[in-house]
N, CA and C of each residue as an Amber inpcrd file, in Angstrom:
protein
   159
  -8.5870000 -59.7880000 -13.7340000  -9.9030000 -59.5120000 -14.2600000
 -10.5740000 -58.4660000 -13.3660000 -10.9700000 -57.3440000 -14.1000000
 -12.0520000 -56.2480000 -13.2440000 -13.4320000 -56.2220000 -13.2710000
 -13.6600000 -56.4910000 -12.3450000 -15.6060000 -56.8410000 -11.8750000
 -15.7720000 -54.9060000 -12.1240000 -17.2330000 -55.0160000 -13.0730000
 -17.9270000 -53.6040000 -13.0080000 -19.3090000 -54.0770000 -11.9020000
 -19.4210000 -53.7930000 -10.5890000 -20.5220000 -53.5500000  -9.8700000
 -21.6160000 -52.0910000 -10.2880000 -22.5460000 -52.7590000 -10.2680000
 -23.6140000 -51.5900000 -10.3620000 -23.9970000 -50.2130000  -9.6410000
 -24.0320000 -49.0600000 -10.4990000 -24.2230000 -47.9790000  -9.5710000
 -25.4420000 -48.0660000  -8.9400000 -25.3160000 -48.0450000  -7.3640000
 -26.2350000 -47.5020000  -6.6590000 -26.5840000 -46.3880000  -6.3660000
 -28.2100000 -45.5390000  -6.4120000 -28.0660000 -43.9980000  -5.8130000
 -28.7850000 -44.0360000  -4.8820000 -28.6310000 -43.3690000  -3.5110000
 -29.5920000 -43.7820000  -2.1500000 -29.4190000 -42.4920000  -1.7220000
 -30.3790000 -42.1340000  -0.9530000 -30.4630000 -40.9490000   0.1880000
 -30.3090000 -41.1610000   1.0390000 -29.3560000 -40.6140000   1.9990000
 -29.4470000 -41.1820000   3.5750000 -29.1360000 -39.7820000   4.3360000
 -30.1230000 -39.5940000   5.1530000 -30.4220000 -38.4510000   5.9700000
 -30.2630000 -36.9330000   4.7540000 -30.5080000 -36.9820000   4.3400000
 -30.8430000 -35.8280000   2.8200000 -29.7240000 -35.6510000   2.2070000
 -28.5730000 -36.7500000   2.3670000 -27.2260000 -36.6270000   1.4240000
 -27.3990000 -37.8760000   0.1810000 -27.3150000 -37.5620000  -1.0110000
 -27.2690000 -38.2850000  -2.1790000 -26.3400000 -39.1500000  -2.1040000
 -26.1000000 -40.2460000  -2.2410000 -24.5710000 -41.0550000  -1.9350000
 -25.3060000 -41.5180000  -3.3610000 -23.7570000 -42.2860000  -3.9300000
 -23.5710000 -43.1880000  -5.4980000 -22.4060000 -44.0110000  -4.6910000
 -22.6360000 -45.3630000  -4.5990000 -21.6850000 -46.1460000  -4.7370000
 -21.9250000 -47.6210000  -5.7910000 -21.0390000 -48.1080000  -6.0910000
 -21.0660000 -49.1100000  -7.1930000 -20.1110000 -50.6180000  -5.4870000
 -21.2500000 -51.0610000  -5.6730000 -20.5720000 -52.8820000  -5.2130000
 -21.5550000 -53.8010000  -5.4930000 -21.0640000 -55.2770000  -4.9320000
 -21.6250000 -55.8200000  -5.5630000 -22.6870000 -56.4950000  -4.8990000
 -23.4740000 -57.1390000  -5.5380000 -25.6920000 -57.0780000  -6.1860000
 -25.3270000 -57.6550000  -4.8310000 -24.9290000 -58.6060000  -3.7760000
 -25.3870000 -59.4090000  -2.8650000 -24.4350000 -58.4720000  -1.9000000
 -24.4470000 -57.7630000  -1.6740000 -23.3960000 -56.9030000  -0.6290000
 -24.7780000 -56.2830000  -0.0810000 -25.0430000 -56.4750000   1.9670000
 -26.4130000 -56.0280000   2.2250000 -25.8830000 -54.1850000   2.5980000
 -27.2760000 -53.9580000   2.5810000 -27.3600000 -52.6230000   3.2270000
 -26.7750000 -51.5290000   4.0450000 -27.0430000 -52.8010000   4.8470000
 -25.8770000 -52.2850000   6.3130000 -24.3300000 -52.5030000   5.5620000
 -24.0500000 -53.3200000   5.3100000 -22.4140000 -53.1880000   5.2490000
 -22.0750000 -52.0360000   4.2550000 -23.2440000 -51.3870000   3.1640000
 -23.0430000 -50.7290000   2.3660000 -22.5470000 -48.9500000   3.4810000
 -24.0500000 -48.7000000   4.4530000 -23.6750000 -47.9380000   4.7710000
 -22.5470000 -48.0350000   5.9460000 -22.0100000 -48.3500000   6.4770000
 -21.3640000 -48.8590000   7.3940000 -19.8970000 -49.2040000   6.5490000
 -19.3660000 -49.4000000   5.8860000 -18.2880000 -49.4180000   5.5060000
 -18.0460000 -48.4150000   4.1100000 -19.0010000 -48.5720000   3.2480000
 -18.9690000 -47.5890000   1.8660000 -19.1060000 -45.9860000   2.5470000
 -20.2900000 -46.2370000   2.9260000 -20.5700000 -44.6730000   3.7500000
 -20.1920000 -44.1720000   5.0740000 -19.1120000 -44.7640000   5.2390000
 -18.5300000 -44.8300000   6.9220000 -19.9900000 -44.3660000   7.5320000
 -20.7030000 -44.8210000   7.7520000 -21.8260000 -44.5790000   9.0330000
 -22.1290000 -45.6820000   9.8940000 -20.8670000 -45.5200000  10.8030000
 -21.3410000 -46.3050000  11.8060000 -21.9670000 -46.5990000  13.0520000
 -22.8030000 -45.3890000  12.9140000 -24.1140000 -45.2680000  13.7620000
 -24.9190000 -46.5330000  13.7700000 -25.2060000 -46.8940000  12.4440000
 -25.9700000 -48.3150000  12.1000000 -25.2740000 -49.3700000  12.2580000
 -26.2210000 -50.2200000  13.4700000 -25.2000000 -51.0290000  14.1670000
 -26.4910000 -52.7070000  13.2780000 -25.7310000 -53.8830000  13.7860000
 -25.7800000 -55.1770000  13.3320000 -26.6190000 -55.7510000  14.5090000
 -27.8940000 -56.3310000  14.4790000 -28.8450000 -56.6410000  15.2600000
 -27.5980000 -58.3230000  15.6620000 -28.7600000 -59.5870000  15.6130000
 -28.0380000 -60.5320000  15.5270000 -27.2800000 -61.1030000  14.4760000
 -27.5370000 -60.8700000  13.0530000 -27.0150000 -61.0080000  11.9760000
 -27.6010000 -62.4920000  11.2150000 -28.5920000 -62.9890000  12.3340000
 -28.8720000 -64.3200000  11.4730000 -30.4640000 -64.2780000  11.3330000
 -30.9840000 -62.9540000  11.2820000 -32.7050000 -62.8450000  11.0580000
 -33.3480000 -63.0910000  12.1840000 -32.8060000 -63.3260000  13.2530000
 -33.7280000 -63.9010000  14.6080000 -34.6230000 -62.6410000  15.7130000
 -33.6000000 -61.9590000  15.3460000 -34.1290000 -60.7020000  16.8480000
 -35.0720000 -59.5690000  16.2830000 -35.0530000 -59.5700000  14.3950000
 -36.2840000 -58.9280000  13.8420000 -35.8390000 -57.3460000  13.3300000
 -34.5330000 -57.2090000  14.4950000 -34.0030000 -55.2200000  14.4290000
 -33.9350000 -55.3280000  12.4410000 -33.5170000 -56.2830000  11.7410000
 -33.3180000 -55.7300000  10.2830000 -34.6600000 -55.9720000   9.7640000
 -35.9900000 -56.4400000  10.0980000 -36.7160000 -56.1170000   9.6170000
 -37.3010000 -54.7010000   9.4350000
């Protein structure tokens, strides 16, 4: 069975990116693995230290 994920369109640093994954996949892992940018690093990962606010 093939899952259709939704196209996303985002700007990041004035480049247009389109990627399609899926609705509960966060931000960071989007750019960070979809958009190889791994400049953007992972605070504590459980909401405590505030960096993803």
């Amino acid at each position: 069975m093939s899952k259709v994920w939704p196209e996303i369109r985002l700007t990041v640093n004035g480049v247009l990116h389109t990627v399609s994954v899926p609705p509960m996949k966060r931000l960071l892992d989007v750019l960070r693995e979809d958009l190889r940018l791994t400049g953007t690093k992972e605070g504590c990962g459980e909401g405590e230290c505030g960096s993803c606010a």
